[in-house]
C-alpha positions as CSV (number, residue, x, y, z in Angstrom):
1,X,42.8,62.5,296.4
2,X,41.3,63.0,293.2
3,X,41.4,66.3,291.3
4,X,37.8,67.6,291.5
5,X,37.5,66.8,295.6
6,X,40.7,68.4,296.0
7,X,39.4,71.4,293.9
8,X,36.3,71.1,295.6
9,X,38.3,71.2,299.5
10,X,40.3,74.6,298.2
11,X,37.5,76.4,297.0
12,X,35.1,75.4,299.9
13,X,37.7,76.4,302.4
14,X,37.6,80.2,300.4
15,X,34.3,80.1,300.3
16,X,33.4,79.4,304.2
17,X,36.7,82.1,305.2
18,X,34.6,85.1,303.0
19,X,31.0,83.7,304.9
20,X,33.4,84.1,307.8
21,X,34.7,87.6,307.1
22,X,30.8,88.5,306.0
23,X,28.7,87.4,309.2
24,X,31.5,89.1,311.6
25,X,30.2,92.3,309.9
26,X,26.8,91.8,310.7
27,X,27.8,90.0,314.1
28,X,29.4,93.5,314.7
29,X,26.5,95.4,313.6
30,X,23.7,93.6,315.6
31,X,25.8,94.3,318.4
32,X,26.6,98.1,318.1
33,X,22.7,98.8,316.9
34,X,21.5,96.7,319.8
35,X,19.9,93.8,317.7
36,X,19.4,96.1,314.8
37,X,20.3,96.2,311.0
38,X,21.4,98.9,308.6
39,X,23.3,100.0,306.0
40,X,26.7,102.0,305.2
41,X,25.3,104.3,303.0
42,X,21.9,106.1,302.2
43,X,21.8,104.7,298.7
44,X,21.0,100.8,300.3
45,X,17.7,102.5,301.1
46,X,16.8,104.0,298.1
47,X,17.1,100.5,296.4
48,X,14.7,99.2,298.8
49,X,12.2,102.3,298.2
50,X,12.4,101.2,294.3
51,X,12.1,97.5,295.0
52,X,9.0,98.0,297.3
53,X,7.5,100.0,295.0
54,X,8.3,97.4,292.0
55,X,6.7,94.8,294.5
56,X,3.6,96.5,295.4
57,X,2.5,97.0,291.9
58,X,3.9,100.9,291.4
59,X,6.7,100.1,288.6
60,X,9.6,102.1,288.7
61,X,8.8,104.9,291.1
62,X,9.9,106.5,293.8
63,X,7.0,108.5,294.8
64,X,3.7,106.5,293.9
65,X,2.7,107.6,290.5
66,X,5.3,108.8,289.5
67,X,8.2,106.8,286.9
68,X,11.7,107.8,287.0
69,X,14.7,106.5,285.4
70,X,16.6,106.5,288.9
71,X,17.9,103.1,289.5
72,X,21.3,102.7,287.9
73,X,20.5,98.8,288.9
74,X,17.1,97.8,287.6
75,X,18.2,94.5,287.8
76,X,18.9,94.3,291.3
77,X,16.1,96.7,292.2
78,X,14.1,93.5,290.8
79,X,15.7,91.3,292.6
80,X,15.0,92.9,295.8
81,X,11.1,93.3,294.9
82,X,11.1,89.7,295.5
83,X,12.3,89.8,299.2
84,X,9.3,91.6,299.6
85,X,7.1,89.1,299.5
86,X,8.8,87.1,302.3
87,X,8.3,87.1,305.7
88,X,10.3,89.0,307.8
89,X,12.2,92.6,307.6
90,X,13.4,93.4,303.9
91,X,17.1,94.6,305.9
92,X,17.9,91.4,306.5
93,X,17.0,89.1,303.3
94,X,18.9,92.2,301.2
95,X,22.3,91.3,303.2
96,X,21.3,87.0,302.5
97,X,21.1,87.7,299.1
98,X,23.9,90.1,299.3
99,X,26.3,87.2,300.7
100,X,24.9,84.7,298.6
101,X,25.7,86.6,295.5
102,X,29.4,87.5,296.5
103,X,30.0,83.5,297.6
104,X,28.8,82.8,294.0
105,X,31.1,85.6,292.6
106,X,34.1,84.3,294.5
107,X,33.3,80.9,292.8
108,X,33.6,82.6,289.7
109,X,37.3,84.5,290.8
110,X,38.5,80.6,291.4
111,X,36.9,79.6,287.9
112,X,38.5,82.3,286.0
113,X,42.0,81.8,287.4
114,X,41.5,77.9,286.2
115,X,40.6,79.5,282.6
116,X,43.5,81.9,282.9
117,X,46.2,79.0,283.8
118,X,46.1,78.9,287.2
119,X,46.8,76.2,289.1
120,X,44.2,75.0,291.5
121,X,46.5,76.1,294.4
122,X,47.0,79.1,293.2
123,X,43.1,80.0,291.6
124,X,41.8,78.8,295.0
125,X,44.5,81.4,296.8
126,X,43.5,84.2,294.4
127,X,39.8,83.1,295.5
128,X,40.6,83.7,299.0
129,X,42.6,86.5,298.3
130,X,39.4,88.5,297.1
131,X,37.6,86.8,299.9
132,X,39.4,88.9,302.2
133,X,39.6,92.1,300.3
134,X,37.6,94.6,302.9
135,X,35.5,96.1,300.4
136,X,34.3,92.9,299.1
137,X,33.3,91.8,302.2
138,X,31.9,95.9,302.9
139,X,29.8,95.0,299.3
140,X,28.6,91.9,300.3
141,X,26.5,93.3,303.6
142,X,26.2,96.7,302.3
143,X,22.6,96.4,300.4
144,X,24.5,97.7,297.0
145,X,24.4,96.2,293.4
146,X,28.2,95.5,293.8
147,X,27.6,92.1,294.2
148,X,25.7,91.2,291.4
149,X,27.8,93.4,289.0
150,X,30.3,91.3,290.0
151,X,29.2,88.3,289.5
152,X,27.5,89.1,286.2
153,X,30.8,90.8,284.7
154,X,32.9,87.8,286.0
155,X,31.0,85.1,284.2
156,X,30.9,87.0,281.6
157,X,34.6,86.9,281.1
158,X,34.9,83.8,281.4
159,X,32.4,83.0,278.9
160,X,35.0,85.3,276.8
161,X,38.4,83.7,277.2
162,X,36.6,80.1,277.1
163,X,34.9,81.3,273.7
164,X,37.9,83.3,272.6
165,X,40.5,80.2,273.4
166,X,38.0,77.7,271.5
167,X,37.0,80.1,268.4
168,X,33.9,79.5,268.9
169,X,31.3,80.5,266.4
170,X,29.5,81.9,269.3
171,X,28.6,84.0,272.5
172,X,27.1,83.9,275.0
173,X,29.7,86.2,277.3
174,X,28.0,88.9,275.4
175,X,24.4,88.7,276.3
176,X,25.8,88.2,280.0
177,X,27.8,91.4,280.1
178,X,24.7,93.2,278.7
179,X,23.2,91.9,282.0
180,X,25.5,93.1,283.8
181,X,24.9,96.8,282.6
182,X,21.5,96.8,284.3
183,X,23.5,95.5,287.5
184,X,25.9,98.8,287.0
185,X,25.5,101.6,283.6
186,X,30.0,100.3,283.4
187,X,29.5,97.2,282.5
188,X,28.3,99.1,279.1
189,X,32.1,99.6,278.4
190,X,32.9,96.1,279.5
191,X,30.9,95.1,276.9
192,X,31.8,97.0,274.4
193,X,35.9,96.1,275.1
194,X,34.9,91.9,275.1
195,X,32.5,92.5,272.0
196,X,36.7,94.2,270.4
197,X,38.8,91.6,272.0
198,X,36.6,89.0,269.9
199,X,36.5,90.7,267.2
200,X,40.1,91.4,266.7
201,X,42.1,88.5,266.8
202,X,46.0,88.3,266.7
203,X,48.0,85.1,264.5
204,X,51.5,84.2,265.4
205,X,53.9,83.3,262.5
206,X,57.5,83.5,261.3
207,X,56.9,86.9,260.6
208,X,55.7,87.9,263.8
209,X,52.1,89.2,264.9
210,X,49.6,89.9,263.0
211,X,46.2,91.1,263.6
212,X,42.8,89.7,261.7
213,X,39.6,89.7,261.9
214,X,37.6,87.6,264.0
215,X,34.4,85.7,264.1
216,X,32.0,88.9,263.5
217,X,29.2,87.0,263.4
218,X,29.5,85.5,266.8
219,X,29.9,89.2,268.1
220,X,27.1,90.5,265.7
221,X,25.0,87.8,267.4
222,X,25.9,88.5,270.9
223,X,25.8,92.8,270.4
224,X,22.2,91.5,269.4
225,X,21.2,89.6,271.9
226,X,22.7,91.9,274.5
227,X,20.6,94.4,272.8
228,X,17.0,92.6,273.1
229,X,18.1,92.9,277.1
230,X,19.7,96.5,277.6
231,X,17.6,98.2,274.8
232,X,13.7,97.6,276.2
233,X,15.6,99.5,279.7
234,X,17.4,102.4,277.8
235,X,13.9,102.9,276.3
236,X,12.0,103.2,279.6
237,X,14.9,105.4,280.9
238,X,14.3,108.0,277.7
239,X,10.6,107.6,278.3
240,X,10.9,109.0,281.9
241,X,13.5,111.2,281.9
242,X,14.6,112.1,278.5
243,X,18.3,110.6,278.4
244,X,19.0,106.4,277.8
245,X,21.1,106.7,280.5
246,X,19.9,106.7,284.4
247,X,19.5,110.2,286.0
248,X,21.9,109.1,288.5
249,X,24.7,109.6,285.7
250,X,23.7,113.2,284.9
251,X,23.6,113.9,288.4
252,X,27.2,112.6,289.4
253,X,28.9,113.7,285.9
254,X,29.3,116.8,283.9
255,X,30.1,115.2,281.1
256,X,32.8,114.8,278.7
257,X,35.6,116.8,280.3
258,X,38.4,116.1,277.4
259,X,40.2,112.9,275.9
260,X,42.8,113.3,278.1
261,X,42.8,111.4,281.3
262,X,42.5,113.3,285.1
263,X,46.3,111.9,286.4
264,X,44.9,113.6,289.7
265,X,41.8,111.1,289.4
266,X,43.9,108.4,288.6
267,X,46.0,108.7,291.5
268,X,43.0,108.6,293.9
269,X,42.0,105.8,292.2
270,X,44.5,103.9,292.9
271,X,45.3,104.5,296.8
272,X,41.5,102.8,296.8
273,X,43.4,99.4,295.7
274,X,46.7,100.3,297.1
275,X,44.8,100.0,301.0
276,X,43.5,96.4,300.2
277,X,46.0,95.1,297.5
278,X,49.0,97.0,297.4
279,X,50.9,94.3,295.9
280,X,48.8,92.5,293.5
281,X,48.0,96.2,292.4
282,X,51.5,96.3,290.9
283,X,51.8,92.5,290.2
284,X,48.8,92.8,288.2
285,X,50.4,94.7,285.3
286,X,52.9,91.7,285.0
287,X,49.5,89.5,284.8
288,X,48.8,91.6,282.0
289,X,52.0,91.4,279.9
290,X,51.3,87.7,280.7
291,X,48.1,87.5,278.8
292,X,49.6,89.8,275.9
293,X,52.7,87.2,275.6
294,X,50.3,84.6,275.1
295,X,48.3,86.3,271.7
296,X,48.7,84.3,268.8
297,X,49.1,81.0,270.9
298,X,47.0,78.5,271.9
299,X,46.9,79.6,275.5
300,X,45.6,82.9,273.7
301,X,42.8,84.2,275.5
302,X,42.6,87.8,274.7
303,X,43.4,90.8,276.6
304,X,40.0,91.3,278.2
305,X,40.9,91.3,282.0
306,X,43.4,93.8,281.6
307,X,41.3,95.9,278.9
308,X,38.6,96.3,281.6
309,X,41.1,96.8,284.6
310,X,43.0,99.7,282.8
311,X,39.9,101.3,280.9
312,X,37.2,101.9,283.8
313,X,39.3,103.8,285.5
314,X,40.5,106.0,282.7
315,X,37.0,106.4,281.5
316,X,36.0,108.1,284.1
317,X,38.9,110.4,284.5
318,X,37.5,111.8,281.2
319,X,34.5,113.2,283.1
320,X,33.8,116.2,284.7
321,X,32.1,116.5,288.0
322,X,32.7,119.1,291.2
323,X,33.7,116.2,293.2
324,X,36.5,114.0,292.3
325,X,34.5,111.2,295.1
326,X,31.2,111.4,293.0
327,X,33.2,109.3,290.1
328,X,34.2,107.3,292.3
329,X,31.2,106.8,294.6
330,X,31.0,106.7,297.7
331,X,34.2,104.9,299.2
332,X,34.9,104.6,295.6
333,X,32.9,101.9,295.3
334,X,32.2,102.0,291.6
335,X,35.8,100.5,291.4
336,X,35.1,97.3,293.6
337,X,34.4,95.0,290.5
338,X,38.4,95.4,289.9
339,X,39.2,93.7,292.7
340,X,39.3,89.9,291.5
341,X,40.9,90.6,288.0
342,X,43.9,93.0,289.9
343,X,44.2,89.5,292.5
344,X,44.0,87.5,289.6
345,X,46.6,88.8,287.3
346,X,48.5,89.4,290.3
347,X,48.8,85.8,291.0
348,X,48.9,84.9,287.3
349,X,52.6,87.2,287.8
350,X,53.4,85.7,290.8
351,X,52.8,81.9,289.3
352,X,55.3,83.1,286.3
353,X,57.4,84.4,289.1
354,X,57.2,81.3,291.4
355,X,58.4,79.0,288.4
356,X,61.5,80.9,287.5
357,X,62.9,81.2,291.1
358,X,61.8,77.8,292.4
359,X,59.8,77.0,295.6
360,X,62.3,77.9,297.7
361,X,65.4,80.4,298.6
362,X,68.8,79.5,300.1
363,X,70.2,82.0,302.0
364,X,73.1,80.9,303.2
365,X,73.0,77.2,304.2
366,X,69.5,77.8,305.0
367,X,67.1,77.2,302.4
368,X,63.7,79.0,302.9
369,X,59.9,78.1,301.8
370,X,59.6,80.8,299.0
371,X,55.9,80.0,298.1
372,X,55.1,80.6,302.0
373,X,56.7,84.0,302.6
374,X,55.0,85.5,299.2
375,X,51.4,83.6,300.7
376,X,52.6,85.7,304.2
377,X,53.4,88.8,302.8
378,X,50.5,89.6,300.4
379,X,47.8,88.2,303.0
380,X,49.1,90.4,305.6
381,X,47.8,94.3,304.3
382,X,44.8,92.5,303.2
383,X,43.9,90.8,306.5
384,X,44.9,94.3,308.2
385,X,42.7,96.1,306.2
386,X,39.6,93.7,306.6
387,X,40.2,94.3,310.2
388,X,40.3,97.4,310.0
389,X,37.7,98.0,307.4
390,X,35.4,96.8,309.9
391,X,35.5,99.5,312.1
392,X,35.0,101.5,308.9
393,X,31.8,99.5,308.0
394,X,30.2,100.0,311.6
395,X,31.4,103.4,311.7
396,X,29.3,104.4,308.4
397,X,26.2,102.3,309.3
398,X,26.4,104.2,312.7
399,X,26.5,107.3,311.0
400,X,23.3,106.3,309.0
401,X,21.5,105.4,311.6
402,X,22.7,108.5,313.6
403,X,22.1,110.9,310.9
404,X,19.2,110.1,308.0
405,X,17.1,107.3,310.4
406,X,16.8,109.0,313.5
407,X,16.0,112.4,311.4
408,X,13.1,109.7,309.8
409,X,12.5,108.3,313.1
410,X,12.1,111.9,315.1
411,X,9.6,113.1,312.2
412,X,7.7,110.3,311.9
413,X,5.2,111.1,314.8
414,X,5.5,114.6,314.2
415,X,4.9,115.1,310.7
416,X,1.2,115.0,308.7
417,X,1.6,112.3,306.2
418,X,0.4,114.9,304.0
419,X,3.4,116.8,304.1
420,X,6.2,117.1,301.1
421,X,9.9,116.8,301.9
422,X,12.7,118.4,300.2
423,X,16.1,116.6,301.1
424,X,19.5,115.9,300.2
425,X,19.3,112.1,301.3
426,X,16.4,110.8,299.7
427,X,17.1,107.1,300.7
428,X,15.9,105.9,304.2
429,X,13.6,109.2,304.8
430,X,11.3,108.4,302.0
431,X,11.9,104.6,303.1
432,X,11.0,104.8,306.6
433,X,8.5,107.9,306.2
434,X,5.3,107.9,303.9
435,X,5.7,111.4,302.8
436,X,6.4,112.4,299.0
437,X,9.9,114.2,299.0
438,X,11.5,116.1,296.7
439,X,15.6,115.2,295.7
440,X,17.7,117.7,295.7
441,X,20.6,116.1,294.7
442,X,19.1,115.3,291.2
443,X,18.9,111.8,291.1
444,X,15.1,111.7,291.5
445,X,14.1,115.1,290.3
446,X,16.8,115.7,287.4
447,X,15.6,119.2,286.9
448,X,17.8,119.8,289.8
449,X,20.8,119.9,287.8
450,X,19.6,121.2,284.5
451,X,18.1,124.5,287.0
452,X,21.7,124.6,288.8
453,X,23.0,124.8,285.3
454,X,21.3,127.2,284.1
455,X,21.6,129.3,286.5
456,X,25.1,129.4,286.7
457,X,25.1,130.0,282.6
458,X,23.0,132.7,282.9
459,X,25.5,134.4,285.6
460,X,23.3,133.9,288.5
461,X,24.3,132.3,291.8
462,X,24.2,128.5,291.1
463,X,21.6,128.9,294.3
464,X,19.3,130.3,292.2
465,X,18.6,127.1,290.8
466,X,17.7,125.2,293.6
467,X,14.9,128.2,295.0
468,X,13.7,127.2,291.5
469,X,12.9,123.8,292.4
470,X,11.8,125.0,295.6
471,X,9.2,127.1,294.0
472,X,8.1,124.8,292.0
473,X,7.4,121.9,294.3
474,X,7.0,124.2,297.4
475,X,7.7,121.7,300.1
476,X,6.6,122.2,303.4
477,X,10.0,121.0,305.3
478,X,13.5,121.0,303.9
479,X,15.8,118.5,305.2
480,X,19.2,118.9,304.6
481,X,23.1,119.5,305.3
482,X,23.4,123.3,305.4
483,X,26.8,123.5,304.7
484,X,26.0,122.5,300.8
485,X,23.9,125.6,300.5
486,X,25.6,128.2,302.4
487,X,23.7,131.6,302.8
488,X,20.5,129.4,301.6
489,X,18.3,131.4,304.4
490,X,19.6,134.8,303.8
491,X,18.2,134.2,299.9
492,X,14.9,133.6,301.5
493,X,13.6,134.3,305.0
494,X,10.8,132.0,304.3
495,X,13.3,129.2,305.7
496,X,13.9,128.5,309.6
497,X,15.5,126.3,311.5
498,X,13.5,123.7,313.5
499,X,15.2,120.4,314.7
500,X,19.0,119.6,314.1
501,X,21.2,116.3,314.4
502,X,24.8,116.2,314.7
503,X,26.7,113.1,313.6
504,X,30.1,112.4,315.1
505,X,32.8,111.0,313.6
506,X,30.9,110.8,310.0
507,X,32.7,109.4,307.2
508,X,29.5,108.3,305.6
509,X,27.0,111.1,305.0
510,X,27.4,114.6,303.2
511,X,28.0,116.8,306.1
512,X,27.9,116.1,310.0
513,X,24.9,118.4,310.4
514,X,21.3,117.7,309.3
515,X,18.9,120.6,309.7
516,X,14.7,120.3,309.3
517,X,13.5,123.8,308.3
518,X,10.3,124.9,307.6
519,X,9.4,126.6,304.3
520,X,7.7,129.7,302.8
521,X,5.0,127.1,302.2
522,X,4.6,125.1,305.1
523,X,1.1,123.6,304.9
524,X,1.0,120.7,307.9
525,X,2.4,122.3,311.3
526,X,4.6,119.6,313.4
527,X,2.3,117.3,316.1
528,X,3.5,118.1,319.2
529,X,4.3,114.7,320.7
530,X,3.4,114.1,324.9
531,X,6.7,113.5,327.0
532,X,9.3,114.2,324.1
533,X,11.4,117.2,323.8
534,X,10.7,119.5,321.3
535,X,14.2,120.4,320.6
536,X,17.6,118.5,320.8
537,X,20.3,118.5,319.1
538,X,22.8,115.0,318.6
């Protein structure tokens, strides 16, 4: 059998295990929603709202007419747009595409193993390996970015260590990774650590290492290029909002907190890989010495993967924010794209490993297979967790569809299209509800934040802020968890309860209660609705 078939066997067998692990998701989810399709988290919708409006003409709105630098994914936001002119519901071409683009990013795991050193074997295993993380398969039907940035960030890597091990006059990793920062605002430092691992270059000699200067024209070129992508966006963001960044940053992050990293954050950080990957977690830090052993040879190919696997996460621990989770996102899901560099160092370490011990281990007279007890003992917490992280999966979509849809679903015959909304979610109720809302979490409205702010400067409860946001939008109806503004209805009578949901067993929303209240300026009464209760309570 010929290299490439065999090649192509290993990777095809990957491939169709992760299409495997990704349609039992969905299987489960048609069967729990009766047929029906949703999402894990309120964000999926929100994506949709932009992409529909891209599609229909409005640009980069939420509400019609009005621009806002609230998509921390433009790219996929455009991506989606084009679902929308096929036939059929949105939901389910978002979790194709969604599939599609993680099989195409575990191609690229299997690719940069090969680049790395990798055996076919073992690239193919680190392939599958990924494959079966839960939160890659979670990603893959989840309606988020993460699969894209994934892909995007991969290839460009490998574009780096094939470039970096040739010293080539060239890049094209770079313009890729700028890509990748309209898939996800990180890949900015990603690009910023390949555009230094090019740049400096270390040369092996009698005298030991030494470091030089690379080719900075290929990186001037490439910071250029990535540039004509990434600028025209950063422009556009300034233009609606006032900041190159996306609103969503402002409203997750305080800011700079100090230079020295959150050990706390760090920590939480990594129990997120230690569920799926406890031991390539570890192993991969052997990866990295591997790749630093190899500077100023010819299997040199920089220190990239490791850069990026050790600097995202410390990045972020320089930032303030309330909650520890918003850094992370949601599930910590802004640290998903780590997962095939951690399994692929992890088996680069393990390959090292595996050649100094041999493929097998006497004990006793008995000689065991080595190679199949490490394969045994790494797949098992990741198989457990896949299992389990599909009960996780439904339980969030459930909690969706409990909470945020059926609050959409309950007004929807009720409330005069005419109406504005003030929410906390502002995902699937301004999907699934033509109404104009008004976010009060800040991604949307940013004034949100900078009113909070103030507010607490000036010595004022931080409350203070959002009755200023109130007033100035005066929506009729407030939807939202009560719990985050506690007291909000002694501050002003004006507000009174009206409908409430209770979601059990919620993992995925901000609070298990959703209230709808009526305002101080409550234009558009409720429709009473024939044969429906007018109160209940879930």
């Amino acid at each position: 059998m010929s290299l490439i078939s065999r090649e192509r066997r290993h990777v095809l067998a990957a491939l169709a295990v992760a299409a495997v692990a990704c349609l039992g998701y969905v299987g489960g989810e048609l069967f729990f929603l009766d047929g029906a399709l949703g999402f894990p988290l309120d964000d999926s919708w929100i994506h949709l709202q932009f992409a529909r409006n891209l599609a229909s003409g409005d640009g980069l709105t939420y509400n019609p007419g009005e621009f806002v630098a609230g998509s921390t994914a433009p790219l996929w936001t455009a991506l989606l747009s084009v679902l929308f002119l096929l036939p059929g519901p949105a939901v389910a071409w978002v979790k194709l595409l969604g599939i599609s683009t993680t099989l195409a990013a575990l191609y690229a795991v299997f690719v940069l193993g090969r680049e790395l050193g990798l055996s076919v074997g073992l690239a193919a295993f680190a392939c599958l390996l990924t494959a079966l993380t839960s939160w890659i398969v979670w990603s893959a039907v989840s309606g988020m970015e993460i699969p894209l940035f994934i892909l995007l960030s991969l290839w460009g890597i490998i574009l780096h260590v094939r470039e970096r091990g040739a010293l080539s006059s060239s890049s094209w990793a770079l313009p890729v990774l700028a890509l990748s920062i309209l898939a996800r605002p990180e890949g900015a430092l990603l690009f910023v650590l390949a555009a230094v691992d090019r740049l400096l270059v270390w040369r092996r000699s009698s005298e030991g290492l030494a470091l030089e200067l690379g080719s900075w024209r290929a990186v001037a070129n490439g910071c250029l290029a990535g540039a004509v992508l990434v600028v025209p966006v950063a422009i556009l963001n300034w233009s609606f909002s006032g900041s190159l960044l996306p609103t969503t940053f402002a409203a997750k992050s305080g800011g700079m907190k100090g230079l020295l990293p959150n050990l706390r954050y760090i920590y939480e950080v990594m129990s997120i890989f230690v569920r799926s990957q406890p031991y390539m977690l570890f192993l991969s830090l052997g990866g990295v010495l591997v790749l630093a052993e190899r500077l100023g040879t010819r299997r040199d190919r920089g220190l990239l993967p490791g850069l990026w696997m050790v600097a995202l996460p410390l990045a972020y621990s320089t930032l303030g924010s309330p909650w520890t989770a918003l850094l992370a996102g949601n599930f910590g899901r802004y640290y998903y794209p780590l997962f095939p560099l951690i399994v692929v160092l992890g088996t680069l370490a393990l390959s090292r490993a595996a050649e100094a011990i041999g493929p097998r281990l006497a004990v006793g007279r008995a000689s065991l297979p080595l190679r199949g007890i490490i394969v045994l003992l790494v797949l098992w917490p990741t198989v457990s967790a896949a299992v389990l992280g599909a009960g996780s999966y439904l339980q969030s979509v459930g909690n969706i569809e409990d909470g945020d849809v059926r609050m959409a679903e309950w007004l929807e015959p009720r409330l005069d299209p005419n109406a504005v909304l003030a929410v906390n979610d502002v995902g699937a109720l301004k999907y699934l509800l033509p109404n104009r809302v008004v976010d009060l979490a800040g991604i949307i409205h940013p004034r949100v934040a900078r009113y909070v702010a103030e507010a607490r400067e000036s010595g004022q409860d931080w409350r203070q802020g959002v009755l200023r946001i109130l007033d100035e939008t005066k929506p009729d109806y407030l939807v939202i968890f009560p719990g985050w503004y506690p007291g909000l209805e002694q501050l002003n009578s004006g507000f009174a309860p009206l409908y409430e949901l209770e979601i059990q067993a919620n993992i995925a929303l901000g609070e298990s209660r959703i209230v709808l209240y009526k305002t101080p300026w409550t234009r558009f009464p409720l429709r009473e609705v024939p044969g429906a209760p007018g109160q209940e309570s879930r």
